[in-house]
Biopython code that builds the backbone (N, CA, C, O; Angstrom):
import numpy as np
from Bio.PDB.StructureBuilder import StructureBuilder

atoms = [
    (1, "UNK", "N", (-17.619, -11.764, 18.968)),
    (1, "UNK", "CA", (-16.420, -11.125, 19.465)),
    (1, "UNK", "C", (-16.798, -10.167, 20.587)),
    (1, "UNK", "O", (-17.733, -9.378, 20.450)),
    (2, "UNK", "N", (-16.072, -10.239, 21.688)),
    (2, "UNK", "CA", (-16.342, -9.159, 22.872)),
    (2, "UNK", "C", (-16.051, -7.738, 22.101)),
    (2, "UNK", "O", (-15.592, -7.464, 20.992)),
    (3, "UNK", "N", (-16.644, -6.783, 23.466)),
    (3, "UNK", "CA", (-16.449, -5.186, 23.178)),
    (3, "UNK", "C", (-14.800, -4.848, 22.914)),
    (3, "UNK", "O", (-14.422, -4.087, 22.023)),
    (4, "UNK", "N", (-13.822, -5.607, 23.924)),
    (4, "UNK", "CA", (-12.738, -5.563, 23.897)),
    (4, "UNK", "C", (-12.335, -5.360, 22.371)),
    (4, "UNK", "O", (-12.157, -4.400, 21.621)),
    (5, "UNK", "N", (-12.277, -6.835, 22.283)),
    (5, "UNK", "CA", (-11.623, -7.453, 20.980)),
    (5, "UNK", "C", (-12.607, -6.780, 19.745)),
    (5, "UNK", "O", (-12.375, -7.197, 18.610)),
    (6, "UNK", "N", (-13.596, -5.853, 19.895)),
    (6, "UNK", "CA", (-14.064, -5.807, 18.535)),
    (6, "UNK", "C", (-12.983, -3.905, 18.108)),
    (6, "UNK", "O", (-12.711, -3.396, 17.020)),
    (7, "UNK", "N", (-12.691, -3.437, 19.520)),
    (7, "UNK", "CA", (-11.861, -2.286, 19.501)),
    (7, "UNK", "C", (-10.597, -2.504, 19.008)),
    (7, "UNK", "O", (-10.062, -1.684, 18.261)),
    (8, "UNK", "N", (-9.931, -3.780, 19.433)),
    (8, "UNK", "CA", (-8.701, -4.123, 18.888)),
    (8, "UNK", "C", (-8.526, -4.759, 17.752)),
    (8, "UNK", "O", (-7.461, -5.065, 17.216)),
    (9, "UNK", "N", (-9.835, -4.991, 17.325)),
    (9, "UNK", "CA", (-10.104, -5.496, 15.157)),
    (9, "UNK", "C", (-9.742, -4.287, 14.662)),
    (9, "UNK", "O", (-8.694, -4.129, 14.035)),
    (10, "UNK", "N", (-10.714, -3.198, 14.945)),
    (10, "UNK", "CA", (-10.758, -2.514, 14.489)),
    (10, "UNK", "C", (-9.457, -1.823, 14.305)),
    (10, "UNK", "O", (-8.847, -1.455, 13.301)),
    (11, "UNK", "N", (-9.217, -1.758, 15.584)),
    (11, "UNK", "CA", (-8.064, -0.646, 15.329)),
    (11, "UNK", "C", (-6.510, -1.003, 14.129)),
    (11, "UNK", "O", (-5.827, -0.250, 13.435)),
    (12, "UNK", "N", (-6.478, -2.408, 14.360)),
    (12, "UNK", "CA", (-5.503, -3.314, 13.880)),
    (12, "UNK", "C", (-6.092, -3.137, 12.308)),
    (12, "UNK", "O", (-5.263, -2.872, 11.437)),
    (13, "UNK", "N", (-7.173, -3.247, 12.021)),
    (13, "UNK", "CA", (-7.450, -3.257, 10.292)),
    (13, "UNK", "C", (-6.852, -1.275, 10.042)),
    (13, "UNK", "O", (-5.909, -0.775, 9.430)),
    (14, "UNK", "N", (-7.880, -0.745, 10.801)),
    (14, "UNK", "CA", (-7.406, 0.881, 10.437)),
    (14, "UNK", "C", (-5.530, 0.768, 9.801)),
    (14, "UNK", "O", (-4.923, 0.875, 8.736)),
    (15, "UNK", "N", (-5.230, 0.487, 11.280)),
    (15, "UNK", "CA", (-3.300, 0.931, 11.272)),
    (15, "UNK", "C", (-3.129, 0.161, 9.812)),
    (15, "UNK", "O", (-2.474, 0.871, 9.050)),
    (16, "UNK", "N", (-3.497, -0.977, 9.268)),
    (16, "UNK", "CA", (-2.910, -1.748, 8.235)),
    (16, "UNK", "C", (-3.655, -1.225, 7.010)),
    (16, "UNK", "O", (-3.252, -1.632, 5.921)),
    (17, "UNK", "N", (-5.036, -0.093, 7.045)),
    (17, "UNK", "CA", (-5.490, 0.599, 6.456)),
    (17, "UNK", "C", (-4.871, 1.529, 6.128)),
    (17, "UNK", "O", (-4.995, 1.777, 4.928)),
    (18, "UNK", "N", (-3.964, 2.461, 6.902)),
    (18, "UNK", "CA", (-3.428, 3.658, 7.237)),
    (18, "UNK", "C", (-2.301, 3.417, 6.176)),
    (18, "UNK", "O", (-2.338, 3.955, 5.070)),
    (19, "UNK", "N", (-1.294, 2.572, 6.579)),
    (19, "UNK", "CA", (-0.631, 2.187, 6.099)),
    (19, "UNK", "C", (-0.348, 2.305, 4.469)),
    (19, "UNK", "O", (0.299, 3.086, 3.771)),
    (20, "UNK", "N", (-1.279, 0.964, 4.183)),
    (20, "UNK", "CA", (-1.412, 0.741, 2.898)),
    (20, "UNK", "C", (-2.077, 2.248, 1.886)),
    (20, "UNK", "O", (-2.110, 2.346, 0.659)),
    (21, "UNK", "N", (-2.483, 3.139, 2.800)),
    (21, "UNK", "CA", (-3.045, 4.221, 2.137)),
    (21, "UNK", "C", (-1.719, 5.008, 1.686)),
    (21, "UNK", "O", (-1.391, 5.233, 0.521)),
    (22, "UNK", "N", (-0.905, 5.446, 3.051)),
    (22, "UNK", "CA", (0.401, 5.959, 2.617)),
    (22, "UNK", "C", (1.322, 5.725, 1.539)),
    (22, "UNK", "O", (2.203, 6.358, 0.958)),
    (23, "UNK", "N", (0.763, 4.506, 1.478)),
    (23, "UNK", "CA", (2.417, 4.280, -0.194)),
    (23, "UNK", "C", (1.731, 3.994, -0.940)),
    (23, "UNK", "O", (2.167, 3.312, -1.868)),
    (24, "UNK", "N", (0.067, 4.430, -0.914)),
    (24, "UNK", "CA", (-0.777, 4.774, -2.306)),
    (24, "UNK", "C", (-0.132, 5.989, -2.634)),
    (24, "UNK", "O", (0.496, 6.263, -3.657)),
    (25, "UNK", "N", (-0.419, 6.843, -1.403)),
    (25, "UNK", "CA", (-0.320, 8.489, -1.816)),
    (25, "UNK", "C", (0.969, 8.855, -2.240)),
    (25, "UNK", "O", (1.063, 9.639, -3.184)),
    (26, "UNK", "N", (2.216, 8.310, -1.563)),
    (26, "UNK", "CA", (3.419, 8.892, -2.047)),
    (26, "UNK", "C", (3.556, 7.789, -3.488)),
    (26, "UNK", "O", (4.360, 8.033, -4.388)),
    (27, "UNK", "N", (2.904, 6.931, -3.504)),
    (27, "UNK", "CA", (3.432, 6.447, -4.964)),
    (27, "UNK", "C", (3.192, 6.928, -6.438)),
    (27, "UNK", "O", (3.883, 7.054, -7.449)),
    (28, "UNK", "N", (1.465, 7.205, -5.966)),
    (28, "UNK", "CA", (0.925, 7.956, -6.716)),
    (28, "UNK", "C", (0.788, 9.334, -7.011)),
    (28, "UNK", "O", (0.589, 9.800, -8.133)),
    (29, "UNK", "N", (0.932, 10.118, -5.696)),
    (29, "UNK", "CA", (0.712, 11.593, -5.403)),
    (29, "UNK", "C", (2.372, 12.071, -6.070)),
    (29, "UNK", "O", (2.762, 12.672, -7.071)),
    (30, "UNK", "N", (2.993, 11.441, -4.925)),
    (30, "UNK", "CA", (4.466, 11.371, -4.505)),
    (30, "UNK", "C", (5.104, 11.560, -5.835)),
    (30, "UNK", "O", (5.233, 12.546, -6.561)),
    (31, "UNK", "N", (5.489, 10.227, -5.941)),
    (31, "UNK", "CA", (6.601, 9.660, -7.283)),
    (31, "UNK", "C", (6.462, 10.464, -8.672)),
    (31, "UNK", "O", (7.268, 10.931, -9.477)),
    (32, "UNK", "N", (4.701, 10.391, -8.547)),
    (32, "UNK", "CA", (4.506, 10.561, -9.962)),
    (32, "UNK", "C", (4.592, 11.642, -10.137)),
    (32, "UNK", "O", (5.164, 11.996, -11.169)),
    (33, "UNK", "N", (4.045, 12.696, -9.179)),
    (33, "UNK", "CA", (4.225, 14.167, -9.710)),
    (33, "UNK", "C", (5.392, 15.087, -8.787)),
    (33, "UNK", "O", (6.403, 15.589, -9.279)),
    (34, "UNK", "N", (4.912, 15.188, -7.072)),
    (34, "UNK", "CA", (6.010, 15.633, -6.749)),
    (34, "UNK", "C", (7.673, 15.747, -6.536)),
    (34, "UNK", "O", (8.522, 16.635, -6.457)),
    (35, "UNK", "N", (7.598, 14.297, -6.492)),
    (35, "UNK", "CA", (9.544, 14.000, -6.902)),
    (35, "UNK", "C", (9.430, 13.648, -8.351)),
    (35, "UNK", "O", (10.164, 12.704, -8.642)),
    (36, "UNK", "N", (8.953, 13.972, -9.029)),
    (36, "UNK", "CA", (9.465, 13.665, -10.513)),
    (36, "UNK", "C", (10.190, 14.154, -10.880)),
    (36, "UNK", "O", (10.993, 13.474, -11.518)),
    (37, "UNK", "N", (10.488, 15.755, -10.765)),
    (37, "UNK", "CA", (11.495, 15.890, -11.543)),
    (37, "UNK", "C", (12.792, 15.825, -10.450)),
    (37, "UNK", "O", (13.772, 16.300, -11.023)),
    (38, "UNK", "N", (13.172, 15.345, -8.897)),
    (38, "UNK", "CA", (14.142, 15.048, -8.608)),
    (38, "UNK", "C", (14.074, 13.593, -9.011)),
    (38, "UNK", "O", (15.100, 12.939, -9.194)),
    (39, "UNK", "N", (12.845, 13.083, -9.151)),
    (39, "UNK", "CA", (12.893, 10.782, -10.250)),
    (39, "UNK", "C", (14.005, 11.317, -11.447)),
    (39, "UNK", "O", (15.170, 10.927, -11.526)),
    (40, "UNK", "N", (13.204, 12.524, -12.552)),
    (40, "UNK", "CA", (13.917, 12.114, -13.843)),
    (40, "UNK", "C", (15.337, 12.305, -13.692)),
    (40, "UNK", "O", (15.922, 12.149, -14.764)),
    (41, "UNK", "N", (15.999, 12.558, -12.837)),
    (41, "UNK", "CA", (17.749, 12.476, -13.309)),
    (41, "UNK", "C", (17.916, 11.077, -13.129)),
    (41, "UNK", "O", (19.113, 10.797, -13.081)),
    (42, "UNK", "N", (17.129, 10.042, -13.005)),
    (42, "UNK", "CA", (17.813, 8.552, -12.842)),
    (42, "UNK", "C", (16.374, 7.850, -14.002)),
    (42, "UNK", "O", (15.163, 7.998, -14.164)),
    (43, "UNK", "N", (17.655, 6.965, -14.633)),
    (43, "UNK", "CA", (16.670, 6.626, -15.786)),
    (43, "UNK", "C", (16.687, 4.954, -15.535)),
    (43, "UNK", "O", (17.682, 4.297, -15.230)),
    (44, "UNK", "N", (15.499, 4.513, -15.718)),
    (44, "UNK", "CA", (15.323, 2.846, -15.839)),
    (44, "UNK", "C", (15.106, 2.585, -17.250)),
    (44, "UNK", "O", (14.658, 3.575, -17.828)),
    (45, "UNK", "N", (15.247, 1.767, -17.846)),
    (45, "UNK", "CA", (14.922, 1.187, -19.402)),
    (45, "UNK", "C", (14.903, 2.566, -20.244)),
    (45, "UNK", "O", (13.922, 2.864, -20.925)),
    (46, "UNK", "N", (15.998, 3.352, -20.157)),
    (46, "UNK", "CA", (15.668, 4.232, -21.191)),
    (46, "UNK", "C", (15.018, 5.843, -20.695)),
    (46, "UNK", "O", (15.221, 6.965, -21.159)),
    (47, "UNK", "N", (14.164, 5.357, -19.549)),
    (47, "UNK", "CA", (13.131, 6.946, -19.391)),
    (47, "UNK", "C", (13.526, 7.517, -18.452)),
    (47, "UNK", "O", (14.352, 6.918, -17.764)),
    (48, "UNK", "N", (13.227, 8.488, -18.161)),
    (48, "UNK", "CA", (13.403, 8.978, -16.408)),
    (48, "UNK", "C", (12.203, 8.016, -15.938)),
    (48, "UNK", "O", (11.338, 7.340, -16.495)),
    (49, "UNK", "N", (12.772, 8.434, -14.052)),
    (49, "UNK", "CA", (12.433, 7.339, -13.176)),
    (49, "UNK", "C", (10.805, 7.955, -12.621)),
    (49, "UNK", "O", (9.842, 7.270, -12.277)),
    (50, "UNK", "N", (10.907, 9.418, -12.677)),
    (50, "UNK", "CA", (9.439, 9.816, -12.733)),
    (50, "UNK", "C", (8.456, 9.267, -13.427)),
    (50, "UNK", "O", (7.406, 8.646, -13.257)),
    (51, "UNK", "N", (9.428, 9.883, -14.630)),
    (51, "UNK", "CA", (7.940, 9.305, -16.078)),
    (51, "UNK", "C", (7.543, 7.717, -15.867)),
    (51, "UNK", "O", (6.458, 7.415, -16.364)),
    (52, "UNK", "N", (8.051, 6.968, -15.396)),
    (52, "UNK", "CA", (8.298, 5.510, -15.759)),
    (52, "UNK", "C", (7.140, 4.911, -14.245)),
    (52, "UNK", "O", (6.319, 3.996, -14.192)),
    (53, "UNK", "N", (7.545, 5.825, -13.312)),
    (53, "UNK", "CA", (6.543, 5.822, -12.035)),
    (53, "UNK", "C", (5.285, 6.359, -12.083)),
    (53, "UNK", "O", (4.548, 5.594, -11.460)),
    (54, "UNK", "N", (4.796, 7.100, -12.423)),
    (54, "UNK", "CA", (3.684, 7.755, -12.922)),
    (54, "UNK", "C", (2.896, 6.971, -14.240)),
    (54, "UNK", "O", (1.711, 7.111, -14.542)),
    (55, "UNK", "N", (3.985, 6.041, -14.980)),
    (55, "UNK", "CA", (3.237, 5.150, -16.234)),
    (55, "UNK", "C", (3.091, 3.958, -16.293)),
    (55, "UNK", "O", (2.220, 3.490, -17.026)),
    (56, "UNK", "N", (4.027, 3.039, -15.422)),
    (56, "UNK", "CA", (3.961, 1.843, -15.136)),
    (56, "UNK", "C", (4.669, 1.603, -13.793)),
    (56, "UNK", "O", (4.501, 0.449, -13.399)),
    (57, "UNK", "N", (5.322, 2.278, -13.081)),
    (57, "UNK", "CA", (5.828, 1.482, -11.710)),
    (57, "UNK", "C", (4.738, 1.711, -10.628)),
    (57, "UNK", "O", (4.534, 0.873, -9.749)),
    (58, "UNK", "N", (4.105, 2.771, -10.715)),
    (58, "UNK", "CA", (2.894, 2.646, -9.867)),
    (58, "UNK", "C", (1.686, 1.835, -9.992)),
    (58, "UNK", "O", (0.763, 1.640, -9.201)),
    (59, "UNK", "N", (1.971, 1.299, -11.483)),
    (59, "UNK", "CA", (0.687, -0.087, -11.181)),
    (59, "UNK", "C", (1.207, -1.104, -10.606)),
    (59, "UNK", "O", (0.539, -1.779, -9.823)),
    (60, "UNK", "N", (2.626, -1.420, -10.925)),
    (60, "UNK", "CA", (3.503, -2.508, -10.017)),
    (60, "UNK", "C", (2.931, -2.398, -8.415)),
    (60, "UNK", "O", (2.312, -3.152, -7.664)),
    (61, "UNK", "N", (3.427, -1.189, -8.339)),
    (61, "UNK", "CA", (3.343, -1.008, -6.447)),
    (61, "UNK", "C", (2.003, -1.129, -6.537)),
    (61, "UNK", "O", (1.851, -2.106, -5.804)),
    (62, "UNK", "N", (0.462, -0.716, -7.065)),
    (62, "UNK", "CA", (-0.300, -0.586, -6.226)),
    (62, "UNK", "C", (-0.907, -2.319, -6.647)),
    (62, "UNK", "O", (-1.949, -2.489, -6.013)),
    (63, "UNK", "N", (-0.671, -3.182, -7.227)),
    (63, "UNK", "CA", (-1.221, -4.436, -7.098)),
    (63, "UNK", "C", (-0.389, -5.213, -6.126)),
    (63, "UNK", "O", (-1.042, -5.934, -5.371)),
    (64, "UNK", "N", (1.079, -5.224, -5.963)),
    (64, "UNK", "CA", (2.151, -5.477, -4.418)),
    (64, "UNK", "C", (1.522, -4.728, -3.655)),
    (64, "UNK", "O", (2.407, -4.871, -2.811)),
    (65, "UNK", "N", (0.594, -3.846, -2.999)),
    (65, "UNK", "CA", (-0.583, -3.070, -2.080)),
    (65, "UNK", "C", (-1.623, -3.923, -2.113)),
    (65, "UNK", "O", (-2.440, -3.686, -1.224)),
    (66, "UNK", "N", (-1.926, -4.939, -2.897)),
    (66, "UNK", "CA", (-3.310, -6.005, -3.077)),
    (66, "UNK", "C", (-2.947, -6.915, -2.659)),
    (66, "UNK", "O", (-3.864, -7.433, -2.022)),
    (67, "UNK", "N", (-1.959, -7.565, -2.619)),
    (67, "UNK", "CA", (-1.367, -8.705, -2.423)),
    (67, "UNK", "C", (-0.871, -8.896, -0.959)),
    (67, "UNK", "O", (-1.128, -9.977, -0.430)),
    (68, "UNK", "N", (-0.169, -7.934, -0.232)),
    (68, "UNK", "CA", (0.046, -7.267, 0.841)),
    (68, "UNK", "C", (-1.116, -6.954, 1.531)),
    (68, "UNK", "O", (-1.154, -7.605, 2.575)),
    (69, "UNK", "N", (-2.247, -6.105, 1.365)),
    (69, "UNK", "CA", (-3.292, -6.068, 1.967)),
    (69, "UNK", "C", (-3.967, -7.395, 2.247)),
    (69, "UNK", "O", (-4.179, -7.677, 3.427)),
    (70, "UNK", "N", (-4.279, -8.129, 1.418)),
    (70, "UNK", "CA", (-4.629, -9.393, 1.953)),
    (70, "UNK", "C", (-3.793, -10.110, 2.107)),
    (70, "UNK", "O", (-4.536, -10.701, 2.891)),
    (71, "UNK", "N", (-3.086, -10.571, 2.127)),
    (71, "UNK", "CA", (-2.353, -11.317, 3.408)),
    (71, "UNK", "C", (-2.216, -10.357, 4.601)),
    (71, "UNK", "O", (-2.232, -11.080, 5.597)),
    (72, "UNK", "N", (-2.159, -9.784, 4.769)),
    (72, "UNK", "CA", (-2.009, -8.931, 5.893)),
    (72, "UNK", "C", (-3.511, -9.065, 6.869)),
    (72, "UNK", "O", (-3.651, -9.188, 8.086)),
    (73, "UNK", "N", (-4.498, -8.981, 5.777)),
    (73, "UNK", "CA", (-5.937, -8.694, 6.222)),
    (73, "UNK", "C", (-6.224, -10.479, 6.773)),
    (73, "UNK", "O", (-6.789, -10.780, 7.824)),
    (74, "UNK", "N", (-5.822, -11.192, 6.036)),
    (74, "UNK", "CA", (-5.991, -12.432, 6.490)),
    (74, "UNK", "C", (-5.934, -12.725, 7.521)),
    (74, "UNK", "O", (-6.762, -13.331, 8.201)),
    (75, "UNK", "N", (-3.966, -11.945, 8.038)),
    (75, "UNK", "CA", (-3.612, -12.275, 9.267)),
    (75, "UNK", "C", (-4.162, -12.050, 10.497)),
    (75, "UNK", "O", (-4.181, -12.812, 11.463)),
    (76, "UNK", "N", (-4.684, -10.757, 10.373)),
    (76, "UNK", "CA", (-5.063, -9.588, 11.694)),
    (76, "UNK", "C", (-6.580, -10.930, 11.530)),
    (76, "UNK", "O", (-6.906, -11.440, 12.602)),
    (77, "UNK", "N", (-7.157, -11.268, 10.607)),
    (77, "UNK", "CA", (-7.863, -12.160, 10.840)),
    (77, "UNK", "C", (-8.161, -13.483, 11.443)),
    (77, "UNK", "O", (-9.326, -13.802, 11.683)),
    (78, "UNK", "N", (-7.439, -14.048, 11.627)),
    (78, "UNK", "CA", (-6.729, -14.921, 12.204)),
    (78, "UNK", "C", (-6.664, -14.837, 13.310)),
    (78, "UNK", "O", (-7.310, -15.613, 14.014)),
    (79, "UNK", "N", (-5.808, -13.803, 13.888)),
    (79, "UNK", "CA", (-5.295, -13.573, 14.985)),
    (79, "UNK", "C", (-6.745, -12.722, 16.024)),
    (79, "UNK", "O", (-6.652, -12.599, 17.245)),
    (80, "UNK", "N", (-8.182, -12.150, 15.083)),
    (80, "UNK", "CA", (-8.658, -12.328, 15.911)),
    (80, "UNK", "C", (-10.007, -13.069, 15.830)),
    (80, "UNK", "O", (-11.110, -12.709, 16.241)),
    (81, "UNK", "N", (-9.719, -13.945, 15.336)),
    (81, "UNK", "CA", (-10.565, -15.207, 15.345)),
    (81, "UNK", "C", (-11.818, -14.888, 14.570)),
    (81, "UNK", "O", (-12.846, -14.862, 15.246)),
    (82, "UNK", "N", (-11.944, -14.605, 13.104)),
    (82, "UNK", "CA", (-12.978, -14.029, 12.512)),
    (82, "UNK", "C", (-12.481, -14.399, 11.351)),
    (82, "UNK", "O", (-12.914, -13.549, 10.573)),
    (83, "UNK", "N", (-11.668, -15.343, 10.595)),
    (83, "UNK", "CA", (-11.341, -15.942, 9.379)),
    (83, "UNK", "C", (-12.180, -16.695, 9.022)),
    (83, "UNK", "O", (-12.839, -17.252, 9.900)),
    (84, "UNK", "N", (-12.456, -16.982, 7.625)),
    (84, "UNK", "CA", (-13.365, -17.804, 7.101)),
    (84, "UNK", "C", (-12.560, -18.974, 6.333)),
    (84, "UNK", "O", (-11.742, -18.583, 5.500)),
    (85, "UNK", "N", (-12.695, -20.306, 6.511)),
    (85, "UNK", "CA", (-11.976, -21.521, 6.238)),
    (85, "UNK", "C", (-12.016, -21.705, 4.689)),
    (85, "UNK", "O", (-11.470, -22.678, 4.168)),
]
sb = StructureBuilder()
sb.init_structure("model")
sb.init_model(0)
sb.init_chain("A")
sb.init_seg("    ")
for serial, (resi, resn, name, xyz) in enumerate(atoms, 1):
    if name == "N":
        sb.init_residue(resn, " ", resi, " ")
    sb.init_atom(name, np.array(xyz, "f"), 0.0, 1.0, " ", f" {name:<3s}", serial, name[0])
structure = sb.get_structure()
């Protein structure tokens, strides 16, 4: 890969790095502790929406973050010619 294109890998994995870091932190940081108690006035199956984010909706989101990351990672792969068949 040229000097060019190894600046524009990079940068393209970071941003989709960046990204995927952000709705770690508010899912995990976020949901679970700082909006929790504006989560618990809305209840899913019974609990507040905090408690329920902090105990099981944040493992939801962060494996949809795995699934998403690679395909994503695939793509930027692809596109700059460094995929493996």
């Amino acid at each position: 890969m040229e000097n060019g294109n190894n600046d524009a890998y990079w940068k393209a994995t970071l941003r989709l790095l960046a990204k995927v870091l952000v709705i770690w932190f508010l899912v995990s940081y976020g949901a679970g502790i700082l909006f929790a108690p504006l989560l618990n006035n809305i209840h899913l199956g019974g609990y507040p929406l905090g408690f329920w984010f902090a105990q099981q909706g944040s493992i939801y989101v962060f494996v949809a973050l795995i699934f998403y990351y690679a395909k994503k990672m695939g793509d930027i792969d692809r596109e700059f010619d460094v995929h493996e068949d």
